[in-house]
C-alpha positions in Angstrom: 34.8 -30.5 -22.2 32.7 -32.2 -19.4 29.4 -32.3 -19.0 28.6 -30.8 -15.7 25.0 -32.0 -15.3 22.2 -34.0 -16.9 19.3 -31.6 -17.0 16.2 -32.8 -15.4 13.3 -32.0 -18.0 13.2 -28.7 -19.6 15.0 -25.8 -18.3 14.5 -22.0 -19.8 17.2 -19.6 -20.2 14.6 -16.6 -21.3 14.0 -14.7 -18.2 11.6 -12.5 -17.8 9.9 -10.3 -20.7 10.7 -7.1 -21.5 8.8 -4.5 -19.0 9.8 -1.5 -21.9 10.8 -1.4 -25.2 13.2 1.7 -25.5 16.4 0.9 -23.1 18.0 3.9 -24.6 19.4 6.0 -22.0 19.2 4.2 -19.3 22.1 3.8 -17.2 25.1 0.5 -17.3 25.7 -1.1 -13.8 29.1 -2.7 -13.1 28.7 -4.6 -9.4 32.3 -6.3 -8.0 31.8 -8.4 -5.5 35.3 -9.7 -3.5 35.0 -13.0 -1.4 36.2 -12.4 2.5 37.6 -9.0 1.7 37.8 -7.1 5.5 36.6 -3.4 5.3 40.2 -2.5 6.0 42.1 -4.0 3.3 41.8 -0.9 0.7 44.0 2.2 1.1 40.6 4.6 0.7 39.6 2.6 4.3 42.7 2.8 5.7 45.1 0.2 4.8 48.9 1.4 5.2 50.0 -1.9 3.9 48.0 -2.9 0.7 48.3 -0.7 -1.9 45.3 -0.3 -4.1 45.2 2.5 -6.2 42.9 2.0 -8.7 40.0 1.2 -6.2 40.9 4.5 -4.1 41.0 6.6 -7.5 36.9 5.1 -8.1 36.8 6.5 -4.3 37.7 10.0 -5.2 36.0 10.3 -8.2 33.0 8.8 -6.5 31.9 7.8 -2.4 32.6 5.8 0.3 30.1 4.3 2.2 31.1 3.6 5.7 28.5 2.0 7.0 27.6 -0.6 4.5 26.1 -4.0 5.9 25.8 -7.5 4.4 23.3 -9.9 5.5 25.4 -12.7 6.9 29.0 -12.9 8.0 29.4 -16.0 5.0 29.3 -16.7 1.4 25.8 -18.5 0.6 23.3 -16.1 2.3 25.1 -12.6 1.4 24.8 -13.5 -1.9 21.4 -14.3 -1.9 20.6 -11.0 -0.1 22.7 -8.9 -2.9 20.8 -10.8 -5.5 17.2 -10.6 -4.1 17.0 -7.4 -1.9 15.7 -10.0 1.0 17.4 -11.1 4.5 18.3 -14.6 3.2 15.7 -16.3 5.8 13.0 -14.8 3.4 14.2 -16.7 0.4 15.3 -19.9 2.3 19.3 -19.5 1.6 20.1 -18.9 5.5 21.0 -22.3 7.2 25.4 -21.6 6.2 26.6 -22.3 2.8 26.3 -24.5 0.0 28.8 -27.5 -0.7 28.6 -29.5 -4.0 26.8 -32.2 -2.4 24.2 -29.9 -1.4 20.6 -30.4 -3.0 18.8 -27.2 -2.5 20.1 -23.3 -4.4 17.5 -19.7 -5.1 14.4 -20.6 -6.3 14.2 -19.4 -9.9 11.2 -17.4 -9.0 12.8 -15.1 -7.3 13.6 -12.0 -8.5 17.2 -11.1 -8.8 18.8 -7.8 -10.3 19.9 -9.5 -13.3 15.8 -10.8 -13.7 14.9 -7.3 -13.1 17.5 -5.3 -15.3 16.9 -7.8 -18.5 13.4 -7.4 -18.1 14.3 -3.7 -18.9 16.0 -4.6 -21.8 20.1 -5.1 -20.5 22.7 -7.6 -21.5 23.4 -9.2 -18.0 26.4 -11.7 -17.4 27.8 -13.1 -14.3 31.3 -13.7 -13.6 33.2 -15.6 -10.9 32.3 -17.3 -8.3 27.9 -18.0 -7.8 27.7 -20.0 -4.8 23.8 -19.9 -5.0 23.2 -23.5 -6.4 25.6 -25.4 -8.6 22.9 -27.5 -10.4 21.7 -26.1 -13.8 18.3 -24.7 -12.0 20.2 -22.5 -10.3 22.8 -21.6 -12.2 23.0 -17.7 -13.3 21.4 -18.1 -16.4 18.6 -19.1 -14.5 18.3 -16.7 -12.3 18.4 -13.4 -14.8 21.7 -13.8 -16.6 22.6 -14.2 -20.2 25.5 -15.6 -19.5 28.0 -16.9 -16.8 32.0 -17.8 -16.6 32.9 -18.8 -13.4 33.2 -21.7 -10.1 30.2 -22.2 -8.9 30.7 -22.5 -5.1 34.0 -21.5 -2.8 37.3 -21.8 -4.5 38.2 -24.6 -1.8 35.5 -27.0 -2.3 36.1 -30.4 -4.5 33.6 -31.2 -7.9 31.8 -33.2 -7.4 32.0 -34.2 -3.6 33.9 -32.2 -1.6 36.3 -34.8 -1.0 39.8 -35.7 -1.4 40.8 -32.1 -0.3 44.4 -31.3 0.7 46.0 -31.1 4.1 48.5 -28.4 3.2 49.7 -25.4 5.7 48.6 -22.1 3.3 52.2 -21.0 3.5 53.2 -24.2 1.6 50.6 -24.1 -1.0 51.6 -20.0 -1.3 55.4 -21.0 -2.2 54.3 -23.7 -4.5 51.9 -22.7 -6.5 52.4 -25.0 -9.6 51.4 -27.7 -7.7 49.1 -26.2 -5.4 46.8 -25.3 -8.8 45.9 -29.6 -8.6 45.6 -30.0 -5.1 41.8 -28.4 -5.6 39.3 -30.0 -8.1 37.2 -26.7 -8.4 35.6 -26.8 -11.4 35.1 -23.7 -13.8 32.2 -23.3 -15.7 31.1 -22.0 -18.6 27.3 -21.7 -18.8 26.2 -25.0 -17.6 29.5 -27.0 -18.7 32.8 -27.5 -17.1 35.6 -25.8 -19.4 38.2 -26.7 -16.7 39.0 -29.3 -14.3 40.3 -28.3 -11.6 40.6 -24.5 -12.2 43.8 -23.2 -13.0 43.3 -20.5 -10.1 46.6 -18.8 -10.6 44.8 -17.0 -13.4 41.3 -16.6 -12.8 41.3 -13.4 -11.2 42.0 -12.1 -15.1 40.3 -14.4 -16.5 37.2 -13.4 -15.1 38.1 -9.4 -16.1 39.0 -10.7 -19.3 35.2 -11.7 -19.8 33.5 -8.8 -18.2 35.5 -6.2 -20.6 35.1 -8.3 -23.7 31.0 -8.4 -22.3 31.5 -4.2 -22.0 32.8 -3.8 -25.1 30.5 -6.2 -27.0 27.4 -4.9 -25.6 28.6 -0.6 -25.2 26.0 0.2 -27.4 23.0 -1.4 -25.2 22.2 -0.8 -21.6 24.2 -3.9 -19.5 24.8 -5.3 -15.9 28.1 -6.8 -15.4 27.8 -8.8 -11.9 32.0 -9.7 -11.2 32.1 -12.0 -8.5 35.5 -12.8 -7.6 36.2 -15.9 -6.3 39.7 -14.2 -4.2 40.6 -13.3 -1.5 38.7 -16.6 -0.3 41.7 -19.2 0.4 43.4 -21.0 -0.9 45.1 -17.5 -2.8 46.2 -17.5 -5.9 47.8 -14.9 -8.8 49.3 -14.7 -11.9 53.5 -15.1 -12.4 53.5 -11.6 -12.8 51.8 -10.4 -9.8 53.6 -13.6 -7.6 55.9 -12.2 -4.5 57.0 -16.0 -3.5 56.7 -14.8 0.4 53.5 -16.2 1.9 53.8 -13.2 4.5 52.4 -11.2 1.4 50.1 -13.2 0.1 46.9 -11.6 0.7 48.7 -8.3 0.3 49.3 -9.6 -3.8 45.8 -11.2 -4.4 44.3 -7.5 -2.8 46.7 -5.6 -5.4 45.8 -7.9 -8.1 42.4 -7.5 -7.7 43.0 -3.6 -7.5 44.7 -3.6 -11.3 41.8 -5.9 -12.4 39.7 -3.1 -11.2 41.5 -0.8 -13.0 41.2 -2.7 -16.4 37.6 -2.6 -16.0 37.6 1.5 -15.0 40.0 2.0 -17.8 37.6 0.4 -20.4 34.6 2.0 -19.3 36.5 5.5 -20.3 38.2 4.6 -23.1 34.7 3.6 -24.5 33.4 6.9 -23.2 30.6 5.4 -20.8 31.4 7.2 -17.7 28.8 9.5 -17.9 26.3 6.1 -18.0 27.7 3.9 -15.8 27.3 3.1 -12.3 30.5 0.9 -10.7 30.1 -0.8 -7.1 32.7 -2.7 -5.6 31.9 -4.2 -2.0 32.9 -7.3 -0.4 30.8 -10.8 0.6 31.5 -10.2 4.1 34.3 -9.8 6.6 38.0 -11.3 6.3 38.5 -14.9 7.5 41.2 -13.8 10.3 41.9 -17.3 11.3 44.3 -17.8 8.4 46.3 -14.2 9.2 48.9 -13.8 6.5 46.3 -15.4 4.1 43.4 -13.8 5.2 42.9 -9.8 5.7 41.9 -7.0 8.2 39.0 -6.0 9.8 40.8 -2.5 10.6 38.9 -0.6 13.4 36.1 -3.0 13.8 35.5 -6.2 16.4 36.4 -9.8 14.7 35.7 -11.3 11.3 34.0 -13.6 8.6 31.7 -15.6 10.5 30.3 -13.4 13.6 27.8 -10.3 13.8 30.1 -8.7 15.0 30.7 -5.3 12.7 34.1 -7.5 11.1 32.2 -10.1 9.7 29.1 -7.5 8.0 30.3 -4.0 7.7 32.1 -4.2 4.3 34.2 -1.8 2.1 31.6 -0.1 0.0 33.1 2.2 -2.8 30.6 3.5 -5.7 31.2 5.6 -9.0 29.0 7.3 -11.3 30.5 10.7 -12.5 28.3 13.5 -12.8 25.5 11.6 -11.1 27.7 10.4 -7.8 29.2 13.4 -5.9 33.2 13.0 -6.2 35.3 12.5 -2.9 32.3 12.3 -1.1 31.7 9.8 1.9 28.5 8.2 3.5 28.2 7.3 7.0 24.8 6.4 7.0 23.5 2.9 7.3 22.8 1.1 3.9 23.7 -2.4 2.9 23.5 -4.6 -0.2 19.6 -6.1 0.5 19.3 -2.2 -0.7 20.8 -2.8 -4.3 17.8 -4.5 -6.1 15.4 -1.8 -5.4 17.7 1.7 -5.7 19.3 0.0 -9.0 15.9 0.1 -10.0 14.5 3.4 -8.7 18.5 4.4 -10.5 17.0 3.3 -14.0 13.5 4.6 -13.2 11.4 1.5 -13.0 9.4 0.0 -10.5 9.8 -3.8 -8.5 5.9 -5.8 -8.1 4.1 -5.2 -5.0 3.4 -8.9 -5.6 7.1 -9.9 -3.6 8.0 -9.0 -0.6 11.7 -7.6 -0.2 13.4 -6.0 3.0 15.6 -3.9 0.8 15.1 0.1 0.1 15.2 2.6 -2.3 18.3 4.5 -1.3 19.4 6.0 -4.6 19.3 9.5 -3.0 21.9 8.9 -0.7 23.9 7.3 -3.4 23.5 10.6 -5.4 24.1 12.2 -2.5 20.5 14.3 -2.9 19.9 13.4 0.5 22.0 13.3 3.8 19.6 11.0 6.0 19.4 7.2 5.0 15.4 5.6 5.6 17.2 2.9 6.9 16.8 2.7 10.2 17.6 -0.7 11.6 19.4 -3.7 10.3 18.7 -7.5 11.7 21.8 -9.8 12.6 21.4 -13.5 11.2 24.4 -15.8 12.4 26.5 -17.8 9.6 23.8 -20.8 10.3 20.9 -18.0 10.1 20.1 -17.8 13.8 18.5 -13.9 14.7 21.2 -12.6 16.8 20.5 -9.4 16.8 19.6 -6.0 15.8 20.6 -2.2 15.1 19.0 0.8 15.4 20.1 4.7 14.6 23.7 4.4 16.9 22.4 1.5 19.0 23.3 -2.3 17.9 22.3 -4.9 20.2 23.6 -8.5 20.2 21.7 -11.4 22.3 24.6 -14.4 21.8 23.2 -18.0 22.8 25.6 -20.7 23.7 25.3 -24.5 25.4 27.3 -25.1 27.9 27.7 -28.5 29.0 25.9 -30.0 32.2 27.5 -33.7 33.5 24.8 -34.3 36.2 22.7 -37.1 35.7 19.9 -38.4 37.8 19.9 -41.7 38.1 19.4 -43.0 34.1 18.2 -39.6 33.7 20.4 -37.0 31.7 19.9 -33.0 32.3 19.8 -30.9 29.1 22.5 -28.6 28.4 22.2 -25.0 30.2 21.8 -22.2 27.7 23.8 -19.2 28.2 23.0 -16.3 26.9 24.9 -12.9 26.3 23.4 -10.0 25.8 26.0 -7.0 24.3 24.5 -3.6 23.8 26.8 -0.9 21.8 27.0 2.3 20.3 28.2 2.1 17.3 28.4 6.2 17.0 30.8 6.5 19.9 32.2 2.6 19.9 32.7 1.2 16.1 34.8 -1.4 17.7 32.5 -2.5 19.8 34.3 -2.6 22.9 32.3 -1.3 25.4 29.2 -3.0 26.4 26.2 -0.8 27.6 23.6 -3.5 28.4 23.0 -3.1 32.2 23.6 1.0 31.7 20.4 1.0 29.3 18.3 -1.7 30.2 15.1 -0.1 28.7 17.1 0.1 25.3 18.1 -3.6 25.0 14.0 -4.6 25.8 13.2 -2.5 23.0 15.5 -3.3 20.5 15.0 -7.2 21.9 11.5 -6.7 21.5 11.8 -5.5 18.1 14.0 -7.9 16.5 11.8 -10.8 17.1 8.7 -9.0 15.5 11.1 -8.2 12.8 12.4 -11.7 12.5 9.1 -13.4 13.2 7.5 -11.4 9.9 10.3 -12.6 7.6 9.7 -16.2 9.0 5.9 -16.1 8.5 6.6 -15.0 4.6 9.4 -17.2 4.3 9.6 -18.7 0.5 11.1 -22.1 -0.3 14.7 -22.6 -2.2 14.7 -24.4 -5.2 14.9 -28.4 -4.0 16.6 -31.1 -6.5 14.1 -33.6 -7.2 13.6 -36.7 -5.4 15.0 -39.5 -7.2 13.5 -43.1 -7.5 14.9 -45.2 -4.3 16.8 -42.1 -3.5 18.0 -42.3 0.9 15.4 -39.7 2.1 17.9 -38.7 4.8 20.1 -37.4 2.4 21.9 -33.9 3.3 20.5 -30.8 2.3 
């Protein structure tokens, strides 16, 4: 095995101490987390064409959540949001996503679910794909979790560079997939170490379950948070021989219904160990699918565009949750909720409290997961763009997007160069009659995009002035201060 990283002075796995002794009773949380899965890619949202049984069985047994947002439209900051219960500009994790030459991940003093639950007294582990910091200070077991299997950034990014990475069409690398395995040097970790350079990826979709039911079964007698991360649908795809059709047309149709009968191992575990009636599972997505790469990337269904844009394709997500007798069966949730709302209902679910000490923008909404009430609190929702730009806002049925763009200007007067002319787009929708977001309403309402404009930028300007910093690698000796962050 390789080393990944040299630690820089002392670093403490112990987390947080216990907030209560007796963790009897309290209930297990199971959160599966898909990379660039669109909210149409499940047959419970509408798919015709991926068939995903086991994932529409936790649907009616449990809810659907129709409405369920993620912070940003890529990898890095939605994670951070799930994680924290904060817009990803409150935390610092909002300028795009983290490569392996990147020097900054979550500050350890944040609070994540995993700090919070084994503060409580839960076995936590994280596995699959982290993307919050690859260095060991901000690594999962730094950040709340006993332990952690997994890559630690996006499945197409090279250790310990990002160079060196192929030039292959994905249908090529789909039909070849013996070879394709080598053409990425993602490395898979275990803890802090790399177990496995590059990643054999045609199997790490199991592997990961293989790790989360061996952590259920290990720890069924103890309260425990499983946080499964996969690293797929994010290209390049990948699955085992046996779930391999060598068509590249149905490529992100087999890595969906892979993922679907991983799902069902981990459903069918939780029963055979008779934990149902403790367990909460959530499966959602990072954010929307990356439609560029079309037979290896997957469908938005009704909604406008994709991974990347605030439009509702690239943050309205699949949401399914199951918790029988607790969750009402075949039941579905319109109402706005999203996953900056995890950390503080998981907590209000196992009846503890968060400090008063940390901001967060998340909110308790474990009634409208138990279906006790009808009406979310949540009222409005800020867009951030990939790069963490404010871009807009929703309120009730109303979502408003103000989109900036340069557009180039090639008069000069005399040695004197004019800046580039800023357009900007204003879009107004509503969402209630206009999911797809077709229909723009701006100069109809007028008095609605001032106020939603208006309050946006108070929103926005709050989180900025109690922004916190990320966790920065420290300067070394003669290091080039210009270096990337």
């Amino acid at each position: 095995m390789t080393t990944l990283f040299s630690l820089i002075g002392s670093v403490n796995f112990g987390g947080q101490s216990s907030l209560y002794a007796d963790s009897v009773g309290r209930p297990n949380f199971v959160i599966i987390f898909t990379d660039d899965q669109g909210y149409g890619d499940l047959g419970c949202f509408g798919s015709t064409t991926i068939k995903t049984p086991h994932i529409d069985k936790m649907a009616s047994e449990g809810r659907r959540f129709t409405s369920f947002m993620v912070a940003s439209p890529v990898c890095t900051p939605s994670r951070a949001a799930l994680m924290t219960g904060c817009y990803p500009k409150r935390v610092g994790m909002h300028h795009h996503v983290l490569f392996p030459q990147s020097t900054i991940g979550l500050n350890p003093d944040e609070v994540t679910i995993a700090d919070h639950l084994r503060g409580l007294g839960y076995a936590t582990a994280c596995y699959g794909k982290w993307h919050l910091g690859h260095h060991p200070e901000t690594l999962p077991r730094q950040n709340g979790f006993d332990e952690y299997f997994g890559i630690p950034y996006s499945n197409d990014m090279n250790h310990p560079d990002n160079k060196g990475k192929p030039r292959i069409p994905s249908d090529q690398l789909w039909t070849d997939q013996s070879t394709a395995i080598n053409q990425w040097n993602a490395p898979l970790i275990l803890n802090e170490t790399i177990v496995e350079l590059p990643a054999d990826q045609r199997t790490i979709t199991r592997r990961y379950t293989d790790h989360a039911v061996d952590f259920i079964k290990t720890h069924q007698d103890e309260p425990f948070f499983v946080y499964l991360a996969h690293s797929m649908p994010h290209i390049p795809l990948y699955v085992p021989a046996d779930a391999y059709d060598p068509n590249p047309e149905n490529a992100y149709t087999c890595v969906i219904e892979h993922i679907d009968a991983e799902v069902g191992r981990v459903m069918t575990t939780i029963k055979e160990l008779n934990l149902s009636d403790n367990t909460y599972v959530i499966f959602t997505s990072d954010n929307g699918p990356w439609l560029q790469f079309k037979n290896h990337g997957g469908s938005a269904g009704p909604l406008r565009e994709g991974k990347g844009t605030t439009f509702e394709g690239g943050q309205r997500v699949p949401c399914v949750m199951w918790g029988p007798g607790r969750i009402p069966a075949g039941s579905q949730c319109n109402e706005l909720m999203g996953t900056i709302d995890m950390l503080p209902t998981i907590a209000a679910l196992t009846n503890s409290t968060l400090s008063p000490d940390r901001k967060i923008d998340g909110m308790d909404l474990s009634a409208l997961v138990t279906g006790e009430t009808t009406e979310s609190p949540r009222r409005e929702f800020i867009h951030y763009t990939s790069h963490g730009d404010l871009e807009g806002i929703r309120q009730g049925k109303w979502k408003l997007l103000v989109k900036r763009r340069k557009k180039a200007n090639n008069h000069a007067s005399g040695d004197k160069k004019v800046s580039p002319e800023t357009l900007t787009t204003i879009m107004l929708f509503d969402l209630a009659a206009d999911v797809g977001e077709q229909r723009n309403l701006a100069k109809e309402h007028p008095e609605i995009v001032e106020k939603l404009r208006k309050r946006m930028i108070e929103l926005d300007s709050e989180i900025e002035a109690g922004a916190r910093p990320t966790w920065k690698m420290p300067s070394k000796p003669n290091a080039d201060k210009k270096a990337p962050n």
